[in-house]
C-alpha positions in Angstrom: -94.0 63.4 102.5 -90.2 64.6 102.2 -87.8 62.1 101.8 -86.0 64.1 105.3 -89.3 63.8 107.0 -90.4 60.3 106.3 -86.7 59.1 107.7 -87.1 61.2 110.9 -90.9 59.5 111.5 -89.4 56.0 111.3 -86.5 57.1 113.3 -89.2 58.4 115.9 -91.3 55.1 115.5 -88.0 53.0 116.0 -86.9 55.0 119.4 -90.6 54.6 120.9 -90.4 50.9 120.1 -87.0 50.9 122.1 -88.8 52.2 124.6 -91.8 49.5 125.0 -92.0 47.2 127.9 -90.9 43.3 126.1 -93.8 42.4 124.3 -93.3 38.7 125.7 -92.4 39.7 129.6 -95.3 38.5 132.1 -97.7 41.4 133.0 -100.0 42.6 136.1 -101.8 40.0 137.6 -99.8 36.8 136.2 -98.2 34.3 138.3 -94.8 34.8 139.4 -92.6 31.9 139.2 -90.8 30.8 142.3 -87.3 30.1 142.1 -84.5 28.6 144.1 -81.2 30.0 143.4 -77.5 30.7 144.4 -77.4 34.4 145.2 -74.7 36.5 146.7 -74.9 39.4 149.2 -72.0 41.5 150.6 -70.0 39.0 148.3 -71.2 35.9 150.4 -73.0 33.4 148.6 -76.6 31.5 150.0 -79.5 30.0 148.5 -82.2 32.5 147.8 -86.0 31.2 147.5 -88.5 33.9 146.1 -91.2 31.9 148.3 -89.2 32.5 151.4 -88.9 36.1 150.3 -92.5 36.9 149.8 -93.1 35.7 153.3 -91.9 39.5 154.8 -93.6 41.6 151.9 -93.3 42.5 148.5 -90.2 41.4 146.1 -88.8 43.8 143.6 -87.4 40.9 140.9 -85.2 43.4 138.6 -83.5 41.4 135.6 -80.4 43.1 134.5 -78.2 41.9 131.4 -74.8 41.1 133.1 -73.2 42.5 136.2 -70.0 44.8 135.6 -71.5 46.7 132.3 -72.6 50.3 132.2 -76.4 50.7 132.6 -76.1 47.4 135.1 -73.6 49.0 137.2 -76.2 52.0 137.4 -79.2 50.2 138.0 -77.4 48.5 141.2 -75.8 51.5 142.3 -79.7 53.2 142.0 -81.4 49.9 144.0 -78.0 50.1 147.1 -78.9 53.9 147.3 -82.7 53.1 147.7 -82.5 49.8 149.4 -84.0 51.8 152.3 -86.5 53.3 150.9 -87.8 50.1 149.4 -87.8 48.7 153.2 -89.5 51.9 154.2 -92.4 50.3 151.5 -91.6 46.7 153.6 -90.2 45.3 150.2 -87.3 43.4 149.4 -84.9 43.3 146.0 -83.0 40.9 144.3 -81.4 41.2 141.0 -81.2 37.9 138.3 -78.5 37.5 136.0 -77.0 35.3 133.7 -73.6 35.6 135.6 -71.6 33.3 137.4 -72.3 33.2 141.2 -68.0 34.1 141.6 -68.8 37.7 139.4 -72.0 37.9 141.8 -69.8 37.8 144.6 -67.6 40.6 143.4 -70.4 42.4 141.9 -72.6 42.6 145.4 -69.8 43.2 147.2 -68.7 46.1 145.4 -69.3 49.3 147.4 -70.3 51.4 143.5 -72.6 48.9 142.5 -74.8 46.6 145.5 -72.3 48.1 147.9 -73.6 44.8 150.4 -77.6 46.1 150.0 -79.1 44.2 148.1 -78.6 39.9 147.2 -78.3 39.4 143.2 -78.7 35.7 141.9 -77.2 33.6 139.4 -79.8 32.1 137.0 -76.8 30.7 134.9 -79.0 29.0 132.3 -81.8 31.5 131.9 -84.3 29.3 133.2 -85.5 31.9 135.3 -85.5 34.6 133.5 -87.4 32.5 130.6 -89.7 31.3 132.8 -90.8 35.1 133.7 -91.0 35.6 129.3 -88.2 37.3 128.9 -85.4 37.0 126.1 -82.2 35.6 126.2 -79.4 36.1 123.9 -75.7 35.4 123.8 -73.3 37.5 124.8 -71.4 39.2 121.4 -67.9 37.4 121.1 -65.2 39.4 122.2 -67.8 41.3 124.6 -65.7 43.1 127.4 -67.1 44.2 130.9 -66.1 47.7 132.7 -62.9 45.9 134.4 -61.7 44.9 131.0 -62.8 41.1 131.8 -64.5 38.8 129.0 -68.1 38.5 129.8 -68.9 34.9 128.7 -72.4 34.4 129.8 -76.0 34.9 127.8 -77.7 37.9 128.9 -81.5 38.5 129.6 -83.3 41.7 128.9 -84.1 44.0 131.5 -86.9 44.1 132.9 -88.2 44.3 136.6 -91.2 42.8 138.1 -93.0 44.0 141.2 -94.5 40.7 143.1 -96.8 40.9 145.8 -96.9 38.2 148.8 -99.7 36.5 147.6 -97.1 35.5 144.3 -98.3 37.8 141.8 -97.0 40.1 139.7 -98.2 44.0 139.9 -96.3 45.6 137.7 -94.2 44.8 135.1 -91.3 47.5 134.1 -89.2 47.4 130.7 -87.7 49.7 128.1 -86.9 52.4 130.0 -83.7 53.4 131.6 -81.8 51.8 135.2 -82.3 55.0 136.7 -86.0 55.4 135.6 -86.3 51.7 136.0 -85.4 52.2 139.6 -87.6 55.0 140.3 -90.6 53.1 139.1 -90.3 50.5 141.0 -90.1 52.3 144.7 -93.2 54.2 143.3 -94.6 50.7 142.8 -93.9 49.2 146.2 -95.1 52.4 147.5 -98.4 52.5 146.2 -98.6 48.7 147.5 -97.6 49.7 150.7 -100.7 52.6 151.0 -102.9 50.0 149.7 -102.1 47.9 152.5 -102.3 51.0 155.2 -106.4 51.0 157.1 
């Protein structure tokens, strides 16, 4: 095989790789962990409980690497512009970070990002989002966020989990992008919502 070729195959392999759900992340058909949290919506903090979510339907649990950073800031924008449409399916979203509950309040607030649509919750330790198998790394030093601000919290990778009332998961949606990310999980909640239909 060409030297040219063989470099372009692994380059291929690599990029596929990149685009694998985490190996690790809980899958279809697990149990999803409940969790208590502080969460933020419209920039006013409360306690969120998955449990007392899954009591009205379906809960799209998107993990996102920090709030205030470019495919974040996308993903959220997507979810506020859908939030409807994911009602329409008679789910609800939350977002899980590794920020503070003070960004969260900024960040849910912000009419570009959650715009007031959606809560997003502050799992400060990353004991939820290791509890759902997925990594968490440090932040690099010096790490800046969109508004310039030092972003001083571990992130977790992101991946979204579709959880049905009955507290499992039904899909499980890495490596791809916010956008696509996004779009997958309304077809998700939709295809719960037929199954649910006489």
């Amino acid at each position: 095989m060409p030297r040219n070729t063989r470099h372009l195959t692994l380059a291929t392999l690599l990029a596929a790789a990149a685009a694998w759900p985490a190996a690790a992340a809980l899958k279809e058909g697990d149990a999803a962990p409940d969790f208590k949290a502080q969460a933020s919506l419209a920039g006013k903090a409360f306690t969120y409980t998955l449990k007392d979510a899954l009591r009205k339907g379906p809960v799209v649990v998107y993990f996102y690497p920090s709030a205030f950073t470019g495919g974040c800031n996308i993903q959220a924008h997507s979810f506020a512009e859908n939030a409807d449409r994911f009602a329409a399916a008679g789910a609800s979203i939350v977002g899980v970070s590794l920020d503070s509950i003070a960004r969260l309040n900024e960040f849910s607030a912000d009419p570009l990002y959650c715009a007031g649509k959606l809560p997003v919750a502050s799992d400060a330790g990353g004991a939820i989002a290791k509890a759902y198998d997925l990594q968490v790394t440090e932040a690099p030093a010096g790490r800046k966020d969109t508004r310039g601000r030092d972003i001083d919290h571990g992130r977790a990778e992101r991946t979204t989990f579709i959880v049905t009332p009955d507290g499992r998961i039904a899909q499980t949606i890495g490596g791809v992008a916010p956008e696509l990310n996004v779009q997958q999980a309304l077809e998700a909640v939709r295809k719960l919502a037929a199954t649910r239909k006489p």
